[in-house]
C-alpha positions as CSV (number, residue, x, y, z in Angstrom):
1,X,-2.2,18.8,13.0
2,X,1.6,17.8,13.6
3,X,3.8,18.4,10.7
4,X,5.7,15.9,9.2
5,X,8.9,18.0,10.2
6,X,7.7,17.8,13.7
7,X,7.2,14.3,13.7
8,X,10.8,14.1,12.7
9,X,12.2,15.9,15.3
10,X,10.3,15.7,18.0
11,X,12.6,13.3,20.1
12,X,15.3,15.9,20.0
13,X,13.0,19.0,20.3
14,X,11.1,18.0,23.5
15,X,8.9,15.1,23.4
16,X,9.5,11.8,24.3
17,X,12.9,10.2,22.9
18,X,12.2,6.9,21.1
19,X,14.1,3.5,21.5
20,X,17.7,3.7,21.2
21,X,17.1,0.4,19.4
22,X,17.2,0.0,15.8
23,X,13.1,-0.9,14.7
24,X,12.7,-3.0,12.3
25,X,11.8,-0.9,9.2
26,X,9.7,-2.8,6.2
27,X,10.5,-0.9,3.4
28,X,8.2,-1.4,0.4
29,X,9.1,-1.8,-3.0
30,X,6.8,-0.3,-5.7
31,X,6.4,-1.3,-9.4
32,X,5.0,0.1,-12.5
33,X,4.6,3.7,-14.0
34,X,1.5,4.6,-12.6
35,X,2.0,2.7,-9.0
36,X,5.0,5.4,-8.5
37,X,3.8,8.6,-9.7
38,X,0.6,7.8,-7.8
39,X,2.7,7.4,-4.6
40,X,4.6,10.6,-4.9
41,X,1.2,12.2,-5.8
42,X,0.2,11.6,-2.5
43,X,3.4,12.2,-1.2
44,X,4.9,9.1,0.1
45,X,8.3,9.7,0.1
46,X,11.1,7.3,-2.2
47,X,14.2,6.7,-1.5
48,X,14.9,5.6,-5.0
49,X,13.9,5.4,-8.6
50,X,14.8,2.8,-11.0
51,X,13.6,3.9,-14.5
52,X,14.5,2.0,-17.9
53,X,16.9,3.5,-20.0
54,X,14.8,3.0,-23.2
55,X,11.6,4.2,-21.6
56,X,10.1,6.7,-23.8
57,X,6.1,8.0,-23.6
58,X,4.3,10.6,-21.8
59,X,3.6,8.7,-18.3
60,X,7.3,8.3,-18.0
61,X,8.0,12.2,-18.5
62,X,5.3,12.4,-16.3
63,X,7.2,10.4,-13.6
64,X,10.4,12.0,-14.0
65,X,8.9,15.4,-14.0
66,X,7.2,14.4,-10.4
67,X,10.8,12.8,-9.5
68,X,12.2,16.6,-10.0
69,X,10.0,18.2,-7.8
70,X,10.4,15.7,-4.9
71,X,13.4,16.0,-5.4
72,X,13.9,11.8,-5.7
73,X,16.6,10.3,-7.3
74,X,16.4,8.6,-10.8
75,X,18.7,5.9,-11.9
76,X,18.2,5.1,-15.8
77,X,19.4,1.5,-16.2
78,X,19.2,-1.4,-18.2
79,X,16.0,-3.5,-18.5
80,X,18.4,-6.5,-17.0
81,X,18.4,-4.6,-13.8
82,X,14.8,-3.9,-13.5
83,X,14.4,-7.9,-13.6
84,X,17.0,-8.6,-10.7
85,X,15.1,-6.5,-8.6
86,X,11.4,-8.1,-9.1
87,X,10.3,-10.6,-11.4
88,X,6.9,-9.0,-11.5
89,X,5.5,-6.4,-14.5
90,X,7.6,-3.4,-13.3
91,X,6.9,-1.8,-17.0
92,X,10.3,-0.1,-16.8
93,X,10.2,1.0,-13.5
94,X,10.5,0.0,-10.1
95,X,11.3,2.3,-6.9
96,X,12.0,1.8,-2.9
97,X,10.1,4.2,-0.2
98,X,12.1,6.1,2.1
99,X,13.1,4.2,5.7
100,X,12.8,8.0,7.6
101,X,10.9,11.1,6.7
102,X,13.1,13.8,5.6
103,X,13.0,16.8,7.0
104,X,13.1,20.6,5.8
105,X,16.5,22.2,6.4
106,X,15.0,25.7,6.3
107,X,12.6,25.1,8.8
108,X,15.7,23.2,11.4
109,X,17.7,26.1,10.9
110,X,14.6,28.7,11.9
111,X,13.3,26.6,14.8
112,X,17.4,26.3,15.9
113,X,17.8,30.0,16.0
114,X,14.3,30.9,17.4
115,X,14.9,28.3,20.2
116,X,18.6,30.8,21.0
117,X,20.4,27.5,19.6
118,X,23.6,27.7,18.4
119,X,23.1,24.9,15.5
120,X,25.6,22.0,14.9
121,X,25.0,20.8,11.6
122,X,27.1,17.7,9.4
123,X,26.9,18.1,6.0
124,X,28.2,14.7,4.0
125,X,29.6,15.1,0.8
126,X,29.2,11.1,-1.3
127,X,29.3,9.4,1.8
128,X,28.3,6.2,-0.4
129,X,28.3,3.2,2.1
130,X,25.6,2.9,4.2
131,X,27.5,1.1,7.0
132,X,29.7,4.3,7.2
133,X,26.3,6.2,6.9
134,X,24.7,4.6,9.8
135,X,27.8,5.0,12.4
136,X,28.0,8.5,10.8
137,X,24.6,8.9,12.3
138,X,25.1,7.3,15.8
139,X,28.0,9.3,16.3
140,X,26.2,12.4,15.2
141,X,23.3,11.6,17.7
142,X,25.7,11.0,20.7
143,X,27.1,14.1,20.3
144,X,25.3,16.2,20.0
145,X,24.0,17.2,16.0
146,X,21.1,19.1,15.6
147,X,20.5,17.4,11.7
148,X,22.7,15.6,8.8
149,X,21.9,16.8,5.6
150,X,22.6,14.9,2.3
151,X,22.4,15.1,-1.3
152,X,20.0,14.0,-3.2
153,X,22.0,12.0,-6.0
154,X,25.4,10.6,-4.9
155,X,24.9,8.9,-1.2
156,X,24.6,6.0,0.6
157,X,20.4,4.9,0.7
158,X,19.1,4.9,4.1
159,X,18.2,1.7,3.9
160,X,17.8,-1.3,6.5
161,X,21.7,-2.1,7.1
162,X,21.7,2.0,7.6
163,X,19.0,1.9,10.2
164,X,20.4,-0.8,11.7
165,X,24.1,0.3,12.1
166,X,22.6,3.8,13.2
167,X,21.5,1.9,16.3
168,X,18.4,3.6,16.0
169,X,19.8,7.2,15.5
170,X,18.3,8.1,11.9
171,X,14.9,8.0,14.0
172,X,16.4,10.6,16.2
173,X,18.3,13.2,14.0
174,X,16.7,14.7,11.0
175,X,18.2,14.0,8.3
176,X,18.1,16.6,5.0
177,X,18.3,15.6,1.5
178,X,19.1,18.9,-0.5
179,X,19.0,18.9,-4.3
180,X,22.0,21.6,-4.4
181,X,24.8,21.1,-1.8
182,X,26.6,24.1,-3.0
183,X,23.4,26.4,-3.0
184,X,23.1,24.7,0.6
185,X,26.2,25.7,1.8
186,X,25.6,29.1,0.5
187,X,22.0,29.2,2.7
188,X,23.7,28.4,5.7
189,X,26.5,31.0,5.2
190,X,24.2,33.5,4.7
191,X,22.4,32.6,7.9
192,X,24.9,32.6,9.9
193,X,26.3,29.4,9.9
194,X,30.2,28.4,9.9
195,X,31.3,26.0,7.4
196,X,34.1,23.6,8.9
197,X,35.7,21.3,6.2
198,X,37.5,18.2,7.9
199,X,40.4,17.1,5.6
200,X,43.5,16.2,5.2
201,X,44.2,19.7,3.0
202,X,45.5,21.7,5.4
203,X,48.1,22.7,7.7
204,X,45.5,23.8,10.3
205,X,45.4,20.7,13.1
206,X,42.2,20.1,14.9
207,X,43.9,20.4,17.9
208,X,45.2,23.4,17.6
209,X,42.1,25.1,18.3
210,X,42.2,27.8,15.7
211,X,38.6,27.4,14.8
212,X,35.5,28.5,17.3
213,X,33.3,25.5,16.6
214,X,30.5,26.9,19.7
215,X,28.9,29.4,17.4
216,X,26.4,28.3,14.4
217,X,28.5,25.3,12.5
218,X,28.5,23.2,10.1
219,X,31.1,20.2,9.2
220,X,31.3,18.7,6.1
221,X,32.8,15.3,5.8
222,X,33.6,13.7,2.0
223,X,33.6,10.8,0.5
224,X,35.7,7.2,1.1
225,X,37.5,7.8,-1.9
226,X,38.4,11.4,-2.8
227,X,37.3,13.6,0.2
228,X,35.3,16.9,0.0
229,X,34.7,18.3,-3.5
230,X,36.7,21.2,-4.4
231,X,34.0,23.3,-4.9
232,X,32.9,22.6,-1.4
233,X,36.2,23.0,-0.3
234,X,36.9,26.5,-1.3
235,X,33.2,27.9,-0.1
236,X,34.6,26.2,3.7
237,X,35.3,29.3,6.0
238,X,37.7,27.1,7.8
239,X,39.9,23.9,7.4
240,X,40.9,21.1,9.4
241,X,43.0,18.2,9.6
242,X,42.8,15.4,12.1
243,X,46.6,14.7,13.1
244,X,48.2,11.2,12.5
245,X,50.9,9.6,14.0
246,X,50.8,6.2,12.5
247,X,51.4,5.5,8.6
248,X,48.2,4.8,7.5
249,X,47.1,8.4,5.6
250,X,44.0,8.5,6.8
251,X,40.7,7.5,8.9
252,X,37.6,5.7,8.0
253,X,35.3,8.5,7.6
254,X,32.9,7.5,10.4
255,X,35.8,7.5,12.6
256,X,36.9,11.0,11.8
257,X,33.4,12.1,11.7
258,X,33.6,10.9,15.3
259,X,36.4,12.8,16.3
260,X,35.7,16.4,15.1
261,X,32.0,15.7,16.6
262,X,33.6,15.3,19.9
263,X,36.0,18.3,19.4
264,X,32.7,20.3,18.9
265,X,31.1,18.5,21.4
266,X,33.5,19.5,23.9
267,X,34.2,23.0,23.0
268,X,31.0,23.5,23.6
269,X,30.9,21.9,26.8
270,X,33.8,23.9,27.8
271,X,31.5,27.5,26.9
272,X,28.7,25.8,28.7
273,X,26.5,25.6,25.6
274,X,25.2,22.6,25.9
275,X,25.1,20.3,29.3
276,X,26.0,16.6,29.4
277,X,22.6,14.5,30.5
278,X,22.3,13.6,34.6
């Protein structure tokens, strides 16, 4: 039987790539206590949980125990937002199902070095609008990344303005949502794996090429308003900056996504790691 993780990536892995056009995605909303918990019983995946703040009895801390182990967002808000959302009997909850399938990072990372690939991985710190998302994830199919890997609480929701500015890409890349970016980053150090911040805290230009990004990489990317965490930052084995000459201080993150992707991209060209298609 396929895997789900295999149905993920099979269009990078092998079999047959799908459209490069974005497909229309329905994604379904779902109401009521027992509706939800029954759907991540039988493991449909959720992009998103809207709970009521005041919601108190055992089938709620039944949901948000299920919630923790699958890892699915819960936002606790007023009773006012549950009734924008649907006018139906939500009883205090209502959540979204997930546009893709997520994939395992453990099991990328595995199949990557088993295959004698040198993995390019982007890791996105609070990348929060999904616009930015989705031509984050064009520009990380074009060139050449092997998955994107998110957090769980604190990004953008893949939703149908995503898939759509992805141009179809977040059916082609696997995408990882990880609970613990810091414990992340940590896994992918101990296997092996670089980890390249991109920011403007640095002295070290991208151009300069101080930093080998052919081996095992991964590039983190921050958020629109304040960057890469600091915690992130110092666990980065390497720093850099994307040189300006204008006075504007900075790019629009999908831009400079698209710029260190390339550098990557053409390093590795350069080693003959990868080959560009006929």
């Amino acid at each position: 039987m396929e895997s789900r993780y295999n149905r993920n990536i099979n269009s990078r892995y092998g079999s047959p790539r799908a459209p490069r056009e974005a497909r229309e995605e329905k994604i379904e909303m779902l109401f009521g206590l027992r509706p939800i918990i029954e759907a991540m019983l039988a493991g449909k995946g959720l992009e998103k949980i809207f709970l009521q703040k005041t919601a108190k009895n055992p089938t709620v801390d039944e949901l948000l125990e299920l919630a923790k182990r699958s890892d699915v967002p819960v936002s606790m808000v007023p009773i006012e937002k549950l009734n924008k959302l649907t006018r139906k009997n939500h009883q205090g909850a209502v959540a979204y199902s997930s546009a893709i399938t997520y994939a395992p990072l453990q099991e990328i990372v595995t199949s990557l070095f088993e295959k004698g690939k040198n993995p390019l991985l982007l890791i996105l710190d609070r990348i929060t609008d999904v616009r930015n998302f989705g031509s984050i994830a064009r520009n990380a199919e074009c060139l050449g990344v092997d998955a994107i890997v998110i957090p769980s609480r604190g990004g953008a929701q893949i939703n149908a303005d995503a898939l759509k500015t992805s141009a179809g890409a977040l059916h082609l890349v696997p995408v990882c949502r990880e609970p613990n970016l810091k414990e992340t980053i940590e896994y992918l150090q101990n296997s092996g794996i670089q980890i390249v911040a991109c920011t403007e805290k640095t002295d070290d230009n991208l151009t300069d090429d101080k930093v080998d990004m052919v081996g095992p990489t991964a590039i983190i990317m921050g958020s629109e308003e304040d960057g890469i965490s600091p915690e992130y930052l110092k666990k980065a084995d390497a720093r850099l900056r994307i040189p300006l000459l204008g006075q504007i201080g900075s790019l629009n993150v999908s831009v400079a996504t698209g710029i260190i992707l390339y550098e990557a991209m053409s390093q590795r060209l350069k080693a003959g790691d990868v080959a560009l298609k006929a």
